[in-house]
ZANUNU-698061 format. One record per residue (C-alpha): z negated, x negated, y. Coordinates in pm, whole numbers. Layout:
BEGIN
<site <Z X Y>> ...
This chain:
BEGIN
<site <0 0 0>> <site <115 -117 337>> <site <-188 -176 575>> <site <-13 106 831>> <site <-66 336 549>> <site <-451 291 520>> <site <-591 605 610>> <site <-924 449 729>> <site <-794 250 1068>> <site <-1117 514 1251>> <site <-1376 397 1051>> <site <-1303 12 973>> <site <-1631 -204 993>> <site <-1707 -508 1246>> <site <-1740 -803 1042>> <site <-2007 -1029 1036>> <site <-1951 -1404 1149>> <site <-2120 -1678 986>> <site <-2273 -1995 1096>> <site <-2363 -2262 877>> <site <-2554 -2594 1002>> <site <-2605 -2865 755>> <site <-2702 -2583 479>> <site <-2791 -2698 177>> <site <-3005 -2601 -145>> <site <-3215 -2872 -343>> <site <-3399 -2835 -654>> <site <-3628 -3120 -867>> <site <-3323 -3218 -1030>> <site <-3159 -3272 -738>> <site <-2896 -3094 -509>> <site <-2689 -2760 -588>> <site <-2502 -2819 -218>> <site <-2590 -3060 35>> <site <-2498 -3106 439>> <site <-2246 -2776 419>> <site <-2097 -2676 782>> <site <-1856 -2446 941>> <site <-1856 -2126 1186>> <site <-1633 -1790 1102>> <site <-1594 -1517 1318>> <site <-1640 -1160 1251>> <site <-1360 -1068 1054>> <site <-1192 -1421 934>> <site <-1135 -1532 556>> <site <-1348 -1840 470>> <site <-1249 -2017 125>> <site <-1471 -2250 -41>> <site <-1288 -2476 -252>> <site <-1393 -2724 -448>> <site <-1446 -2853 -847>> <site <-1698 -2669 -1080>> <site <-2066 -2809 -1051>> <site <-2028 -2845 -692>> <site <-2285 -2507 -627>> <site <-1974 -2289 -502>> <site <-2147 -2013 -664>> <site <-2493 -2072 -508>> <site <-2331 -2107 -160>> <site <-2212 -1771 -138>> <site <-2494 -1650 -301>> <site <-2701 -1805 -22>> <site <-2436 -1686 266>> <site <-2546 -1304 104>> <site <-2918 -1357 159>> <site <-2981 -1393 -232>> <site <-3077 -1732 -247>> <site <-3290 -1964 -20>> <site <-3189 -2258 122>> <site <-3394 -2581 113>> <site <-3274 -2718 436>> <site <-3022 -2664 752>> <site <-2932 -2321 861>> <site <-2745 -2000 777>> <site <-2644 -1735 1053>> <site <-2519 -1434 958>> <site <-2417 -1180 1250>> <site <-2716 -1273 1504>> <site <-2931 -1252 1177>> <site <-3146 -1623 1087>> <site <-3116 -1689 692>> <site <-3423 -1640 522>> <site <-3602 -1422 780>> <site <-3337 -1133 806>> <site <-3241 -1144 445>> <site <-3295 -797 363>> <site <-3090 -663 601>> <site <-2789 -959 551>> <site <-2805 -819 141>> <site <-2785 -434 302>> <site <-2484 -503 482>> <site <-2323 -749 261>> <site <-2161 -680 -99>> <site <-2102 -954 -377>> <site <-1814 -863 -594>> <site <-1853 -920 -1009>> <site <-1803 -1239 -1126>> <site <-1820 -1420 -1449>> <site <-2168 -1574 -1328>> <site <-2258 -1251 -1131>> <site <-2298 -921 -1253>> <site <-1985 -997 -1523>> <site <-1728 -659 -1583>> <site <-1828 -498 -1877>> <site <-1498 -534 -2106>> <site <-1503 -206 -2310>> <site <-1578 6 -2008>> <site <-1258 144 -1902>> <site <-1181 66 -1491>> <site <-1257 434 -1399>> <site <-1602 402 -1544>> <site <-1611 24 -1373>> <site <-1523 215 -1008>> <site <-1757 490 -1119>> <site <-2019 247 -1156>> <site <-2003 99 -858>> <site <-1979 401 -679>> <site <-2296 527 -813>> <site <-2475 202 -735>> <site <-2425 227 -403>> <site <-2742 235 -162>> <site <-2775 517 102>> <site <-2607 474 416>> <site <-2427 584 708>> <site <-2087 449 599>> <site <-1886 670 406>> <site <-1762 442 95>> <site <-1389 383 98>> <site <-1148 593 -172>> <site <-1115 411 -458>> <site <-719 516 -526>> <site <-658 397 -178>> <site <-847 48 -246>> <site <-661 -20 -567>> <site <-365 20 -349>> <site <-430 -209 -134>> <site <-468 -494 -316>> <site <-192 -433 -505>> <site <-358 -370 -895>> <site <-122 -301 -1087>> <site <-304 -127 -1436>> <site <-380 219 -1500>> <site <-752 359 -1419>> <site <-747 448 -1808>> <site <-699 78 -1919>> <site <-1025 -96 -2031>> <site <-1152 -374 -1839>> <site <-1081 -621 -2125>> <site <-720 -546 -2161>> <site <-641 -619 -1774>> <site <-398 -911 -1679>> <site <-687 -1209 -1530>> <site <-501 -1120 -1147>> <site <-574 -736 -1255>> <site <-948 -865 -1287>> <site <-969 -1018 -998>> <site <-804 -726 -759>> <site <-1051 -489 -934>> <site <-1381 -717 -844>> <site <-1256 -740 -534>> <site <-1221 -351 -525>> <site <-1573 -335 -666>> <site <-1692 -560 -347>> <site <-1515 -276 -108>> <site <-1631 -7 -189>> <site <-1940 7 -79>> <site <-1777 -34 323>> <site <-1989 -284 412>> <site <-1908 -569 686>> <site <-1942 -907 460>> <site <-1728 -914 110>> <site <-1843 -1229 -114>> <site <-1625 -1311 -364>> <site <-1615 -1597 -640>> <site <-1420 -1735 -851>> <site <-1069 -1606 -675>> <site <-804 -1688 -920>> <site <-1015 -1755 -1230>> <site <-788 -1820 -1520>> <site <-472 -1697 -1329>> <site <-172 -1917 -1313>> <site <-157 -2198 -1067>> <site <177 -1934 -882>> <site <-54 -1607 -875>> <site <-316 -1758 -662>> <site <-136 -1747 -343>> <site <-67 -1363 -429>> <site <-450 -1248 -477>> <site <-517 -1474 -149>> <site <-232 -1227 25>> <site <-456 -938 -127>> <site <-756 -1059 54>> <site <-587 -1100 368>> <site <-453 -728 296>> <site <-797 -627 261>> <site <-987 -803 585>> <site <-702 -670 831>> <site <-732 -365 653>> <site <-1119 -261 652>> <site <-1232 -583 904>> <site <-1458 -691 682>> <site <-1562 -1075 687>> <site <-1402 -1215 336>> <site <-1571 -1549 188>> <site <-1415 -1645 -165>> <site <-1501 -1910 -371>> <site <-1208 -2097 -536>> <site <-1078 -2451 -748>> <site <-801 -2556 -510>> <site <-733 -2513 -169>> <site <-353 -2534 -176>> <site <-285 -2155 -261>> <site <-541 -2063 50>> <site <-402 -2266 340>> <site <-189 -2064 541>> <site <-373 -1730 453>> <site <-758 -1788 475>> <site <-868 -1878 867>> <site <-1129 -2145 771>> <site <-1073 -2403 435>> <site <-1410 -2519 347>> <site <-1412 -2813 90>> <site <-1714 -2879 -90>> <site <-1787 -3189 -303>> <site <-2060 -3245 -560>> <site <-2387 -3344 -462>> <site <-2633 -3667 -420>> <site <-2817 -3595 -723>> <site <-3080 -3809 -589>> <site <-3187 -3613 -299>> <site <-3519 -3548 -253>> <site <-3738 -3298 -456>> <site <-3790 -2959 -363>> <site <-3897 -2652 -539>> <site <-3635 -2449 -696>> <site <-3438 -2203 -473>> <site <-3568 -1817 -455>> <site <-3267 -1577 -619>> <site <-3265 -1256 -428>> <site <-3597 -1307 -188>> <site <-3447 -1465 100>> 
């Protein structure tokens, strides 16, 4: 579905920017991520690219408010990362992932969407249709399919979909591309553009190479393993930020 064709141009969110200074998360056996910087504005596509082991995962998980940093600085909106946590997790929505809240293969994807939908926490924003979402990033299955016959891309355009739903102003997303071909990478990026122009949502994505997002996403952020001698510090909070 062409963006023009979105039925929800009224009622598209404000995005939330983010600010990270020198963020990074340390545990006994060293560091997840270490010294991580860059500044989005509301609205913008942020990949994170880098190798597995380099705490991709735990950065955007940290960027949601569901883990705590050991040192530097997150800012999400005007909100200060750990102290407005709660509200950065109410207005932010982290789409399945292998590591996070997998897709359940032998549900079929109207039972995935319903899911979600039922999930959702009270609020003032009327969730997005879920034909109209599919649309728009361009899945390609049938709503009857199960989850574990999907295409990987097909995957990946319905946990992005699952992220969407919910209409709220910060989509976190890992893993883009996972066990898609090297040539359909570009394509899903193209579907998250799609999607932030579309709803205005603030898009950060997690990915293995940067190639496939230059061009697309506003900000590239590399990330490389870390000193695994950094100091000790007790192990990060999940989901108490």
């Amino acid at each position: 579905m062409a963006v023009s064709m979105w039925s929800h141009d009224d009622s598209r969110v404000e995005g939330l920017s983010i600010e990270a200074r020198g963020s990074g998360i340390r545990t006994k056996r060293g560091g997840v991520f270490d010294r991580i910087s860059f500044s989005a504005g509301p609205g913008d596509i942020i990949a994170i690219c880098g190798p597995g082991g380099t705490g991709r995962t735990s950065l955007l998980l940290a960027v949601g408010g569901r883990m705590r940093l050991s040192c530097g600085e997150l800012v999400i909106g005007d909100r200060s990362l750990p102290r407005s946590g709660p509200w950065v997790r109410a207005n932010s929505s982290v789409c399945p992932a292998p590591d996070i809240d997998p897709l359940v293969d032998n549900m079929r994807v109207s039972e995935e969407l319903r899911r979600a939908e039922l999930l959702l926490r009270p609020s003032d924003r009327r969730p997005y249709e879920r034909n109209e979402l599919l649309d728009l990033v361009g899945f390609e299955a049938s709503q009857r399919d199960l989850v574990g016959d999907l295409r990987q891309a097909d995957r990946t355009r319905l946990r992005l979909v699952l992220g969407l739903v919910a209409r709220v102003p910060l989509i976190i997303l890992d893993d883009l591309g996972d066990q898609v071909p090297a040539a359909g990478h570009e394509v899903l990026w193209r579907a998250v553009r799609t999607c932030a122009t579309a709803t205005g949502a603030t898009i950060i994505a997690s990915t293995l190479e940067s190639e496939p997002a230059r061009g697309v996403a506003d900000h590239v952020v590399l990330i490389d393993a870390p000193d695994l001698a950094l100091p000790e510090a007790d192990a990060p909070d999940v989901g108490a930020a």
